[in-house]
C-alpha positions in Angstrom: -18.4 -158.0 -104.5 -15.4 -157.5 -102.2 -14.7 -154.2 -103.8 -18.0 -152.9 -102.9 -17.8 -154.3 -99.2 -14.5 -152.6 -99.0 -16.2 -149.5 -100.0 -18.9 -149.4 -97.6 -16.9 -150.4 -94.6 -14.1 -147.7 -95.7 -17.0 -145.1 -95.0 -18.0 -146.0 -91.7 -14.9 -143.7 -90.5 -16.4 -140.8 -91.4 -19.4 -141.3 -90.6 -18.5 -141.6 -86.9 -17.0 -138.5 -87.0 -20.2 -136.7 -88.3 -21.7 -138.2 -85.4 -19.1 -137.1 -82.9 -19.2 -133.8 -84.3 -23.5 -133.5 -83.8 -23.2 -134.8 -80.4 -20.3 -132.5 -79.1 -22.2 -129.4 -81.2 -25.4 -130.8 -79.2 -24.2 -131.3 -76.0 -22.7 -127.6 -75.9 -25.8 -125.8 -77.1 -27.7 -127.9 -74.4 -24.9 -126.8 -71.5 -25.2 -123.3 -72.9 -28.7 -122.2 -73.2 -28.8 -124.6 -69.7 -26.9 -122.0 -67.8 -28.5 -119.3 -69.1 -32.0 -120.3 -68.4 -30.7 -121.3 -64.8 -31.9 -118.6 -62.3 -29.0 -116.7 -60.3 -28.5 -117.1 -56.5 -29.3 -114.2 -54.5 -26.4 -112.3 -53.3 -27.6 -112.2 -49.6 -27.5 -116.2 -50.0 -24.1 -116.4 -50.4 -23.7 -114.5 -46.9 -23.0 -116.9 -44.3 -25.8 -117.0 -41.3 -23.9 -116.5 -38.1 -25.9 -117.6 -34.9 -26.4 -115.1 -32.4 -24.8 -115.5 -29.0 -27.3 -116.5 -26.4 -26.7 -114.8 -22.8 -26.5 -116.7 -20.1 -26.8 -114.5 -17.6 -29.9 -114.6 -15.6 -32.3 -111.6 -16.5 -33.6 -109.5 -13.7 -37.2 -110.9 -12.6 -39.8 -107.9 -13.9 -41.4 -105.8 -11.1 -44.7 -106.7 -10.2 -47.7 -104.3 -11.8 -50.2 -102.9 -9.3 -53.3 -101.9 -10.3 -55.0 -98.0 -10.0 -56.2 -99.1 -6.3 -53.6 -97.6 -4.1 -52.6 -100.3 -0.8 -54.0 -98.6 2.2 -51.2 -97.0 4.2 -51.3 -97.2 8.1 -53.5 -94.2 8.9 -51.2 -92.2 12.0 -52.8 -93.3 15.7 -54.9 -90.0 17.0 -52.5 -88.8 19.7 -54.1 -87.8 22.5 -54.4 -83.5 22.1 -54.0 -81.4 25.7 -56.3 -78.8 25.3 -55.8 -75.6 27.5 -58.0 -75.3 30.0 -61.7 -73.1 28.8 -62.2 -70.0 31.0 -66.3 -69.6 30.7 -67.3 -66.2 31.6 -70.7 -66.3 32.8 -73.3 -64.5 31.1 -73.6 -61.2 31.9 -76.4 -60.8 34.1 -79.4 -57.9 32.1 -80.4 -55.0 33.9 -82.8 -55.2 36.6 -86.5 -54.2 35.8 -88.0 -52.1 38.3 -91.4 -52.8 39.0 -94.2 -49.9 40.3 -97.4 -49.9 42.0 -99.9 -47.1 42.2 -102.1 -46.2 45.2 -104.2 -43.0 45.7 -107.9 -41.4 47.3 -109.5 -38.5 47.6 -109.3 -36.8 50.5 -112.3 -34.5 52.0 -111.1 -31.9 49.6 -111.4 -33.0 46.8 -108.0 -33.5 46.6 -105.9 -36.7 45.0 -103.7 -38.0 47.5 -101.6 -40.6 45.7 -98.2 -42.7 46.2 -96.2 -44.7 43.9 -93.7 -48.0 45.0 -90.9 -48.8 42.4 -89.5 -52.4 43.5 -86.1 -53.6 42.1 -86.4 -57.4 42.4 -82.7 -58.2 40.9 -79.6 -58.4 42.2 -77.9 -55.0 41.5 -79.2 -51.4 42.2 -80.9 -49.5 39.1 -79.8 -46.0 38.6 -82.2 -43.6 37.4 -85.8 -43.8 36.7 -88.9 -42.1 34.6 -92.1 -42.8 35.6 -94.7 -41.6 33.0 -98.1 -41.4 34.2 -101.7 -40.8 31.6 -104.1 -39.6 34.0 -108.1 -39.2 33.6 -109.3 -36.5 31.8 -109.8 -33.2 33.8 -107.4 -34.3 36.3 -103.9 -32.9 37.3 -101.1 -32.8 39.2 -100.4 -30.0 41.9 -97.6 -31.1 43.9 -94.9 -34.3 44.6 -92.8 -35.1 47.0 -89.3 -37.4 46.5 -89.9 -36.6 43.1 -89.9 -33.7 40.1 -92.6 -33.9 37.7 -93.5 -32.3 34.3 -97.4 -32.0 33.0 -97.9 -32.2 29.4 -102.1 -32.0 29.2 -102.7 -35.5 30.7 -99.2 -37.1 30.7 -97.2 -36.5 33.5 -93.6 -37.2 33.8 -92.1 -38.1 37.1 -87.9 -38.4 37.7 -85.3 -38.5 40.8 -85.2 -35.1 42.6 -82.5 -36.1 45.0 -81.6 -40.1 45.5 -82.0 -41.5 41.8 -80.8 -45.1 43.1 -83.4 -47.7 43.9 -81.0 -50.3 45.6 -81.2 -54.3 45.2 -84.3 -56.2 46.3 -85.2 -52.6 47.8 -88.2 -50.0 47.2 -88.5 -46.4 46.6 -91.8 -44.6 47.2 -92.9 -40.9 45.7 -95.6 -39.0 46.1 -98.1 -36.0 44.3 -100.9 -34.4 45.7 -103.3 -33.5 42.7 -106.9 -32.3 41.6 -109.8 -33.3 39.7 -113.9 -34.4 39.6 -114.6 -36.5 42.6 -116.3 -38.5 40.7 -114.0 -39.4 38.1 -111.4 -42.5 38.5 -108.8 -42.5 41.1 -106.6 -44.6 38.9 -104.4 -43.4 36.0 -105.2 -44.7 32.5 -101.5 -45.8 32.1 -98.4 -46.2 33.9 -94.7 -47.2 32.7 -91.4 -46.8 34.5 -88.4 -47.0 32.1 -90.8 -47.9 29.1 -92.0 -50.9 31.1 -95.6 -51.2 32.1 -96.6 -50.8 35.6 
């Protein structure tokens, strides 16, 4: 009986060393496939984060932003401009119209006796004149006096024969003695001097 106890217990020794040996062989597989299976850091982790400085310096305030709408600048005062004196010629005055009258009779002859008054109501004396007279049909001129005179069938043309002025605010009367019916009309059927009507 002690013989067999002494067997038994004299085997306990090795089996404690079996154990040993399973747990170390355990324990290193487990710390093996541990690290293996255990991610990697990152490389830029192991860089050290360095704060950056902060300035203390005051930064400069930003300009103000204005708008599209220009400020309205200070328009210049209107300075007072010396104009040169205007010289304003006056208008020239037109040239005078001279104005005419006719006046004639028979006389016991048969004959036309008649005179003709050209008037120059402006201000300055008119030189030169044409009288143009129509006269009645079967009547014409013989003579004139203060005056030269052209018949063309029944138009006779009068102009100056010596003094072709008719001064301002001043008359000038001609005469012509002529012929015709008695009982036609005394009285031309037109009369213009310078292209104005009588």
């Amino acid at each position: 009986m002690r013989a067999e106890r002494r067997r038994w217990l004299g085997g306990w020794p090795s089996i404690i060393a079996v154990f040993t040996v399973l747990t170390v062989a355990a324990l290193s597989i487990w710390l093996i496939t541990g690290r293996a299976e255990a991610p990697r850091p990152d490389a830029n982790n192991d860089m050290p984060i360095v704060p950056q400085p902060v300035s203390t310096t005051p930064s400069a305030a930003p300009s103000p932003v204005t708008g599209g709408r220009k400020s309205p600048s200070a328009s210049p005062s209107a300075s007072p401009s010396s104009k040169p004196p205007t010289h304003t010629t006056p208008p020239e005055e037109s040239a005078p119209v001279l104005k005419a009258s006719y006046d004639s009779a028979y006389d016991w002859f048969n004959n036309l006796d008649s005179e003709i008054t050209l008037t120059n109501p402006g201000t300055k004396d008119v030189v030169g004149w044409t009288v143009v007279l129509v006269l009645p049909k079967g009547m014409t001129v013989m003579s004139a006096r203060d005056a030269t005179f052209n018949v063309d069938g029944d138009t006779v043309t009068f102009t100056p024969s010596t003094d072709d002025t008719v001064s301002a605010h001043d008359d000038f009367v001609f005469s012509f003695h002529g012929a015709g019916p008695q009982q036609g009309p005394a009285r031309p059927v037109s009369c213009t001097v310078n292209g104005v009507k009588c």
